[in-house]
Residue, then its C-alpha position, 0 to 999 in steps of 0.5 A: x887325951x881322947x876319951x874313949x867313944x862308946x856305941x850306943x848301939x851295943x847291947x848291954x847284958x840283960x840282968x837275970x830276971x830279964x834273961x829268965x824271961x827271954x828264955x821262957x818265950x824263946x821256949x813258948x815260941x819253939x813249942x809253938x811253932x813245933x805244934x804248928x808244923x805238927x798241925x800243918x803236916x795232919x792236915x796236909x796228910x789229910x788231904x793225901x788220904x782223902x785224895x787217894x781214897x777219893x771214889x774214881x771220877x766219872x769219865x763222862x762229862x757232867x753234859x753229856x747224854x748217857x745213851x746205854x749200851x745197845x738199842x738207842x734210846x727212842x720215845x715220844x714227846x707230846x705238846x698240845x695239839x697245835x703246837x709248833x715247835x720254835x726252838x729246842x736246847x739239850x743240856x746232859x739228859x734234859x731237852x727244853x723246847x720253845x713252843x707257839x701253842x695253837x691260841x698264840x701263845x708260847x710255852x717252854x717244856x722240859x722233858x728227861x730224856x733218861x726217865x722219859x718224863x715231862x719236868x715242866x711246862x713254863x708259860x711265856x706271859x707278856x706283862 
């Protein structure tokens, strides 16, 4: 007669010892993922609050000129004497001009157009 064929792939029962520890960490795994959700949702509930309690934007772009509101804004920007101005470049309230001073010479000079004052004088220098 034909023995009986026996799958090794079947799962024998696990003795009581082995089976106390299963469940122990299928309990240690549920607890944990519960308190990582818990963690994720405090979070994400941060994010909500910080967002809705957020100070509005400003409409204007970080580049723009803020001129108020009336009168245009007017001034004078002095260079040395002799000096000709060879290019400018305006970024939000800051204005740079490239120019050739009267020895031959050039320099870069930034002004605040909001607080009407020079920031910086910059020599160009051939080495």
């Amino acid at each position: 007669m034909a023995s009986p064929i026996v799958d090794e792939d079947q799962e024998k029962p696990l003795d009581a010892e082995a089976e106390k520890v299963r469940k122990k960490l299928i309990r240690f795994m549920g607890i944990n993922l519960g308190l990582l959700f818990v963690a994720l949702m405090v979070v994400i509930g941060a994010l909500v609050y910080k967002a809705r309690n957020a100070p509005p934007a400003n409409a204007s772009l970080a580049g723009d000129v803020q001129v108020p509101a009336g009168e245009p804004l007017s001034g004078d920007i002095v260079l040395p004497v002799g000096a000709k101005v060879v290019s400018q470049s305006l970024s939000g309230n800051r204005i740079s001009i490239d120019a050739e001073l009267a020895d031959g010479g050039r320099a870069i000079f930034v002004y605040d157009i909001a607080e009407r004052r020079l920031i910086g004088q910059f020599a160009i220098r051939n080495k």
